[in-house]
C-alpha positions as CSV (number, residue, x, y, z in Angstrom):
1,X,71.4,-7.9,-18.1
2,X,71.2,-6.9,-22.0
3,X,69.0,-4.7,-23.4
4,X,68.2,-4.2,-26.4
5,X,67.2,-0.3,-27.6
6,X,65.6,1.1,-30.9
7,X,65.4,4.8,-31.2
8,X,65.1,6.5,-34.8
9,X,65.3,10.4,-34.2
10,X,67.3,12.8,-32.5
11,X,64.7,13.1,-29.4
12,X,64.8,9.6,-29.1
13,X,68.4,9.4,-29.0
14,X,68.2,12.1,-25.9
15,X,66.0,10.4,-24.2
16,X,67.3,6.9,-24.3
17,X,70.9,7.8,-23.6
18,X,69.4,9.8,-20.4
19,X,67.7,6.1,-20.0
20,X,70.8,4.2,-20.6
21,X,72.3,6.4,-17.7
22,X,69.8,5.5,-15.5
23,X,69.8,1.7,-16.1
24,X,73.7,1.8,-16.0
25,X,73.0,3.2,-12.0
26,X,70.6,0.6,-11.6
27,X,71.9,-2.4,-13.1
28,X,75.9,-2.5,-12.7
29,X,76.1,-5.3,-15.3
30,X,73.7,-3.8,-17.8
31,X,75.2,-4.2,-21.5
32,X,73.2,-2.7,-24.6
33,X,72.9,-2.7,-27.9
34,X,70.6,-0.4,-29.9
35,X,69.7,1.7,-33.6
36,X,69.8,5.7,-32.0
37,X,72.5,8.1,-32.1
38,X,75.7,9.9,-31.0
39,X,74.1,10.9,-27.7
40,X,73.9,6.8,-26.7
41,X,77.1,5.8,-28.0
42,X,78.5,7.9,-25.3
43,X,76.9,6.1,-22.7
44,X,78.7,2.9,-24.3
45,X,77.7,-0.3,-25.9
46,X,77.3,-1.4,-29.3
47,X,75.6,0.6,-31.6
48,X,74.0,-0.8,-34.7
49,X,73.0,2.0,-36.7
50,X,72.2,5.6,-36.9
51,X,69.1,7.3,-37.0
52,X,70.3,9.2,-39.7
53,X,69.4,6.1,-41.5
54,X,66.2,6.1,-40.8
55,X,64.8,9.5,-40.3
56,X,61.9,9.5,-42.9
57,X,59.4,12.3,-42.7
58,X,55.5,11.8,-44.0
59,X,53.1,9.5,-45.5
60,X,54.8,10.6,-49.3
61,X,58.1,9.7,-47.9
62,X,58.3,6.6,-46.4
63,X,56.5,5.2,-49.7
64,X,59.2,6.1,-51.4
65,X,61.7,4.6,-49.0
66,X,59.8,1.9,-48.6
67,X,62.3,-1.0,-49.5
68,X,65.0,0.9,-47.4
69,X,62.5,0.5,-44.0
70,X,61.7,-3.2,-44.8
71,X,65.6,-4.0,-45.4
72,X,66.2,-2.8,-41.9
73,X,63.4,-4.3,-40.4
74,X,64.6,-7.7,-41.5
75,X,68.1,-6.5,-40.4
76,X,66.8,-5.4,-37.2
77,X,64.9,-9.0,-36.2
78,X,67.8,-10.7,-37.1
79,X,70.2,-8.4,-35.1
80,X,67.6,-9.0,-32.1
81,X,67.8,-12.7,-32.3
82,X,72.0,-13.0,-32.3
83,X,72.2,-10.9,-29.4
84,X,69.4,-12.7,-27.6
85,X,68.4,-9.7,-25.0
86,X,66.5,-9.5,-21.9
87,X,64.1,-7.1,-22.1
88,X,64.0,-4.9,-25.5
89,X,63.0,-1.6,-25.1
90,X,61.5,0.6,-28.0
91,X,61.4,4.6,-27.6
92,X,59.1,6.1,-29.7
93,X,58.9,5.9,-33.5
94,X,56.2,3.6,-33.4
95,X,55.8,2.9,-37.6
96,X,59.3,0.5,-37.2
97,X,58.9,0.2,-33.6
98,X,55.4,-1.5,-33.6
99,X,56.6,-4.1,-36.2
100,X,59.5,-5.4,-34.2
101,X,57.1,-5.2,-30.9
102,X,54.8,-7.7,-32.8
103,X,57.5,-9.8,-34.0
104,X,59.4,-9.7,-30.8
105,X,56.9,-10.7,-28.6
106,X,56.0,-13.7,-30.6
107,X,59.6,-14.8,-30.1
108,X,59.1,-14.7,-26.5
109,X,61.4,-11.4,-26.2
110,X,59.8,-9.1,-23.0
111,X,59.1,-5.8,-24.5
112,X,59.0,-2.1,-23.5
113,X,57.7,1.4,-24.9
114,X,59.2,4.7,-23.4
115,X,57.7,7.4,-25.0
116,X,54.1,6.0,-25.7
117,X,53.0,6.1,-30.2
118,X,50.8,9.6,-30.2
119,X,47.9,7.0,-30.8
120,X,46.2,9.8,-29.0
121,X,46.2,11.8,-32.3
122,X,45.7,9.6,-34.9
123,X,45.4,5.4,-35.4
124,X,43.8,5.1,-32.1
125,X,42.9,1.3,-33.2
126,X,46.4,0.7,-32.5
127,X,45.2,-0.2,-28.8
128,X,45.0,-3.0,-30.1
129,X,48.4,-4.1,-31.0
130,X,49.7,-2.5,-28.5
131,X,47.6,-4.8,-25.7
132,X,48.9,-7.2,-27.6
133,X,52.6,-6.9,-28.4
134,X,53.9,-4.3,-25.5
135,X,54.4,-6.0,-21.9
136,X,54.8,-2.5,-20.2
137,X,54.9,0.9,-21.5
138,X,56.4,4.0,-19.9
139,X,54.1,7.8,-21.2
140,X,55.5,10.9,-20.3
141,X,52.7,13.2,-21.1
142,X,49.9,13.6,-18.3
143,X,46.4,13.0,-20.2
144,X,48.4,10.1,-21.5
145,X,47.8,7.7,-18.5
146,X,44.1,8.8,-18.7
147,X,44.0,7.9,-22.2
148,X,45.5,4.4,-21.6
149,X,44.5,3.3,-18.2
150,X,40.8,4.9,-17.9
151,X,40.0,4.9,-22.1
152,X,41.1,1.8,-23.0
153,X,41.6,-0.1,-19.8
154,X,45.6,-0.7,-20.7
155,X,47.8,0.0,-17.6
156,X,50.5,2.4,-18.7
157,X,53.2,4.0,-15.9
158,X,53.3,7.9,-15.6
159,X,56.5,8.7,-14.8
160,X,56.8,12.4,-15.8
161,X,58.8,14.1,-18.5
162,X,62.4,13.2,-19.3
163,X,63.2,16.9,-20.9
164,X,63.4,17.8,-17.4
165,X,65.8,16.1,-16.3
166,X,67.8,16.8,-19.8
167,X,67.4,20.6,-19.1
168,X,68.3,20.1,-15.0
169,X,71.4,18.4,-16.4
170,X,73.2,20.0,-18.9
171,X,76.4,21.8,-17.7
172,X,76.3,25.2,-17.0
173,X,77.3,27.7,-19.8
174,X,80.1,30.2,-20.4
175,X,78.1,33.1,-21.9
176,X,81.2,35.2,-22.7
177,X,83.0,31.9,-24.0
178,X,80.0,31.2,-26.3
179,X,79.4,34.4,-27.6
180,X,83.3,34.8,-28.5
181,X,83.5,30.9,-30.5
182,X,79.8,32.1,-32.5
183,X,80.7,35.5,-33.3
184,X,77.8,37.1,-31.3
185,X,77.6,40.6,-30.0
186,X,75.6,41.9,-27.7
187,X,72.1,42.1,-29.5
188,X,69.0,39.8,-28.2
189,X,69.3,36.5,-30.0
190,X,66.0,35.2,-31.8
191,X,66.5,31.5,-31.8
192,X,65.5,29.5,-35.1
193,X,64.7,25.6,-34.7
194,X,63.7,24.4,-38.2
195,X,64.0,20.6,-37.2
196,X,66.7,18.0,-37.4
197,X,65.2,16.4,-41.0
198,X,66.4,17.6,-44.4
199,X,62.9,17.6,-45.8
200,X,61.9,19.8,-42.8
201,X,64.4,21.9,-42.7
202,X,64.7,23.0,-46.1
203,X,60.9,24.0,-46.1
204,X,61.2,25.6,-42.5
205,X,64.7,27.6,-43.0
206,X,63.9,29.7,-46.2
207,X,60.4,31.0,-44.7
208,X,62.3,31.7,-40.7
209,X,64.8,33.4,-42.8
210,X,62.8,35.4,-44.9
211,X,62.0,37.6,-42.1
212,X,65.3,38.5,-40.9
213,X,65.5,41.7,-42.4
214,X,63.1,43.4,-40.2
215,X,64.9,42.8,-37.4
216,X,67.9,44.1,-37.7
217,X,67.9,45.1,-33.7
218,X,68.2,41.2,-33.2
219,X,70.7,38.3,-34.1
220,X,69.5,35.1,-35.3
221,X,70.7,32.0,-34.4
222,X,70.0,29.1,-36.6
223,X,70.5,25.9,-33.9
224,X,71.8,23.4,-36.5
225,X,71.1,19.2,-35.8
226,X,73.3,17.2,-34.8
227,X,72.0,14.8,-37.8
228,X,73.2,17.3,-40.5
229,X,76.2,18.1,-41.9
230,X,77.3,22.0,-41.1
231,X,77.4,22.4,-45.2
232,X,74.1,21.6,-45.7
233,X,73.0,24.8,-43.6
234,X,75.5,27.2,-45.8
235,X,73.1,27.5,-48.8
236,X,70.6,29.2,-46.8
237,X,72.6,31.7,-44.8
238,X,73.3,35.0,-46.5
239,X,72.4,37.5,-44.3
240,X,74.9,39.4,-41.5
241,X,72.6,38.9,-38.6
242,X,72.3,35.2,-39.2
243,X,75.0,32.4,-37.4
244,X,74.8,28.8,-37.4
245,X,75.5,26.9,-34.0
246,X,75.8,23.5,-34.5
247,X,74.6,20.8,-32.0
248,X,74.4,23.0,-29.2
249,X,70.2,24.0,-29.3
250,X,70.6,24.5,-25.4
251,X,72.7,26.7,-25.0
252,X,71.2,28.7,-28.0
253,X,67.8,28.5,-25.7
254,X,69.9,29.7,-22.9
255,X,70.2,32.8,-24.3
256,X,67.7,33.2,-26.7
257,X,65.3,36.4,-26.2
258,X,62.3,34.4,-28.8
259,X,62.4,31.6,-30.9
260,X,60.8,30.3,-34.1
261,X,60.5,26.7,-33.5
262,X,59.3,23.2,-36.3
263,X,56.4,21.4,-34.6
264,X,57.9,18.6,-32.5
265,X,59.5,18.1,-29.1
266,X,61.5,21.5,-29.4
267,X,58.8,23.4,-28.8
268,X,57.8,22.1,-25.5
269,X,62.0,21.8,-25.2
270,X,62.0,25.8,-26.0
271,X,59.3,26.4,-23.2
272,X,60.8,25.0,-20.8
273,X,63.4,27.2,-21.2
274,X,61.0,29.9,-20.9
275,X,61.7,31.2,-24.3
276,X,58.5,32.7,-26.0
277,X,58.1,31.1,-29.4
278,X,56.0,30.4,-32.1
279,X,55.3,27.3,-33.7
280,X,55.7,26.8,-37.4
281,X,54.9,23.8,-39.5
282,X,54.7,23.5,-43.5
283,X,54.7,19.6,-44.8
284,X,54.7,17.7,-48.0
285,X,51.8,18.7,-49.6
286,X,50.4,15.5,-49.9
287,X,51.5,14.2,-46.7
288,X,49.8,17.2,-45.1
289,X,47.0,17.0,-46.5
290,X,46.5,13.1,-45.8
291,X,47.1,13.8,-42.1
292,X,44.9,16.5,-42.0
293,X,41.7,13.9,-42.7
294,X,43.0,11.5,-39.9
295,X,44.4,13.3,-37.4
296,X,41.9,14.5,-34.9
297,X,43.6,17.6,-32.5
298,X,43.0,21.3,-31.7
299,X,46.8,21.8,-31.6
300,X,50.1,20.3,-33.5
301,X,52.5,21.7,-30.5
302,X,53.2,19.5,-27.1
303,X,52.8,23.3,-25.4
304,X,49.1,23.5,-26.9
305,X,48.1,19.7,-26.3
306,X,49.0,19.7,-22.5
307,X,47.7,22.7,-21.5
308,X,44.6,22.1,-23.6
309,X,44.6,25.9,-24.7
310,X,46.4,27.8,-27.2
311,X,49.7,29.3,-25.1
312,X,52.1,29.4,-28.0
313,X,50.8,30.9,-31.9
314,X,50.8,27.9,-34.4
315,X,51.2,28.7,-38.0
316,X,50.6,25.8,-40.1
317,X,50.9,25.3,-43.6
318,X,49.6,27.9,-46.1
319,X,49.5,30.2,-42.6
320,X,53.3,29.9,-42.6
321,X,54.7,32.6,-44.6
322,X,56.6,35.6,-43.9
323,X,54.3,38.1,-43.5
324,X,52.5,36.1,-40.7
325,X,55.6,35.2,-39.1
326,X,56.6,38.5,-38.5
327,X,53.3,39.5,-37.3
328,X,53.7,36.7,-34.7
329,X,57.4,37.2,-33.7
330,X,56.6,41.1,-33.0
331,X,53.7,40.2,-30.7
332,X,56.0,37.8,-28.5
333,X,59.0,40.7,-28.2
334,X,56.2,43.0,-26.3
335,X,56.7,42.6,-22.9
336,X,53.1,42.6,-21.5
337,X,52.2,39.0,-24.0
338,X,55.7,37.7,-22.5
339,X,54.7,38.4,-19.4
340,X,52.0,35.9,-20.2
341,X,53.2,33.4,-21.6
342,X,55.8,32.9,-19.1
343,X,52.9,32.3,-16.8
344,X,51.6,29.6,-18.7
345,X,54.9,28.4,-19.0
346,X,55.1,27.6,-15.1
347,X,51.5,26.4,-15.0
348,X,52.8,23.7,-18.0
349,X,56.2,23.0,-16.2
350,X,53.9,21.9,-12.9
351,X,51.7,19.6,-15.0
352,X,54.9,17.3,-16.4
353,X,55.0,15.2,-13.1
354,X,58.8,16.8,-11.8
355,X,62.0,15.1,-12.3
356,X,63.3,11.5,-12.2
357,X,61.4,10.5,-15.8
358,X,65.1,8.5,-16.8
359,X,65.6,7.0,-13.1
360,X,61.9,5.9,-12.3
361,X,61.7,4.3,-15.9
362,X,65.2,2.7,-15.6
363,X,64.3,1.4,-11.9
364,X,60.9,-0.3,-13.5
365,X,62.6,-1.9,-16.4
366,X,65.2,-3.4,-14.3
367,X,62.2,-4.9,-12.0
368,X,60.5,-6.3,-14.3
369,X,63.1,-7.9,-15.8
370,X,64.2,-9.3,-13.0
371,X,61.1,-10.6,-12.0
372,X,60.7,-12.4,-15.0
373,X,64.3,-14.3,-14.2
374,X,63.2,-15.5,-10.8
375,X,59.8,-17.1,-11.8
């Protein structure tokens, strides 16, 4: 069968090449097409474009990129409608997503959401698109299925978190091996995850940096994107305790003491690798402070939101700056809040539903479109 996939950031990209896996196990004939990364052009097919193109971060910039998203948009439906797929699956990045998902199921294309819009946080009125233009969607956070199902009576599938299955997965590392191609010695290495956007990680990387100096008993490691070019990171490294590792964030969590860690999936990726962190965040001013009057939650970081607690130290905003950072970092290097946190870090692992998120989605999708074939 063909199936037709749309993600538009790097987390996407891991998750729906662990997807494309699963529906290559479960459908020997599957063929795809899809807008995503280097991470699903490895699992084969016919990729249309990078999410490199299409990354844009905040209300302020996609305003100003606005042509560029409506040009590929009305690439995109056209694209859809030469390859004529069965089922067309969208995986997260719901403000492109959720226009083809109306569009698409007007033309009578099935449609399916992996990775549920966080209409949890903010545009909760999307319900109502989403009852209307999704045939089945697939959430991988636990108060999710509450939300949908038992909120606003929409039947959603739990079917657990696909990071575990991406962490399970990922061949074993060469510590000696590593440590000789990076140029490491022997010190603990502080992690530093500024994000995969250019916008993010210019504002991230100068403030993480900033505090290097006080720690000269550590080695930082700045985990570099695999949307970014390796020169991009150069301008901001000029300290001798500072490397760049490009494209390889797990293996820097393999062996990372602490890390400082941009709001998004990396800092539920750095727990469950059971590396204290702390959560940092500074936005566009605008687009900060536009989303501060519409989004409606106690916490920015997926730790936070599914324990329901603070377990990780958010600084956001004007509380990101270097003498707060290194206020924070010290507190998770003592051994007694580590001992904590690592606690809490079980308890969260436990409440992700185990493995299989990739297979059990991949095994539905396949169902359903085959059902739809025999009626």
């Amino acid at each position: 069968m063909k199936y037709y996939l749309i993600a538009g950031e790097a987390s996407g990209d891991l998750h729906a090449s662990n997807l494309m896996k699963a529906l290559k196990e479960t459908d020997k004939n599957a063929d795809f097409r899809f807008w995503g990364g280097d991470l699903m052009t490895a699992q084969g097919g016919n990729p249309v474009k990078h999410y490199r193109e299409l990354a844009f971060m905040g209300f302020a910039e996609v305003l100003m990129n606005l042509p560029t998203i409506l040009k590929n948009i009305s690439f995109c439906k056209e694209d859809i409608l030469n390859y004529k797929p069965d089922a067309i699956i969208f995986i997260d990045y719901p403000g492109f997503n959720m226009r083809i998902a109306e569009w698409a199921r007007k033309e009578g294309f099935q449609t399916h959401y992996y990775i549920s819009p966080q209409i949890w946080a903010w545009k909760e009125n999307r319900i109502k698109k989403i009852r209307r233009d999704v045939d089945y969607m697939y959430v991988i956070l636990p108060f999710e299925e509450e939300f949908y199902s038992q909120k606003h009576n929409f039947p959603v599938h739990f079917v657990g978190h696909p990071l575990l299955d991406a962490i399970e997965n990922r061949p074993p590392l060469d510590i000696e091996k590593f440590k000789n191609e990076h140029d490491l010695d022997d010190r603990p290495i502080i992690a530093l995850l500024p994000g995969s956007r250019k916008q993010e990680i210019e504002k991230m990387l100068k403030i993480m940096l900033s505090i290097t100096e006080d720690f000269r008993e550590y080695q930082f490691i700045i985990a570099g994107a695999p949307s970014q070019d390796i020169n991009f990171y150069h301008q901001f490294i000029k300290k001798s305790n500072v490397n760049l590792v490009m494209n390889k964030t797990y293996d820097v969590l393999t062996l990372a003491h602490a890390a400082l860690v941009t709001s998004g999936t990396a800092t539920l990726e750095t727990a469950l690798f059971k590396v204290p962190e702390v959560v940092c965040y500074k936005g566009n001013f605008i687009s900060y402070h536009i989303a501060k009057q519409i989004i409606n939650l106690d916490y920015i970081s997926l730790v936070n939101l599914i324990m329901k607690r603070e377990v990780v130290k958010e600084l956001i905003q004007n509380d990101l700056n270097t003498k707060n950072l290194t206020s924070e970092l010290k507190k998770i290097l003592d051994d007694t809040v580590r001992q904590r946190i690592f606690r809490d870090y079980y308890e969260l692992e436990q409440k992700l539903g185990g493995q299989g998120a990739s297979k059990k989605t991949a095994n539905l999708i396949y169902n359903k479109v085959l059902a739809s074939k025999n009626r």
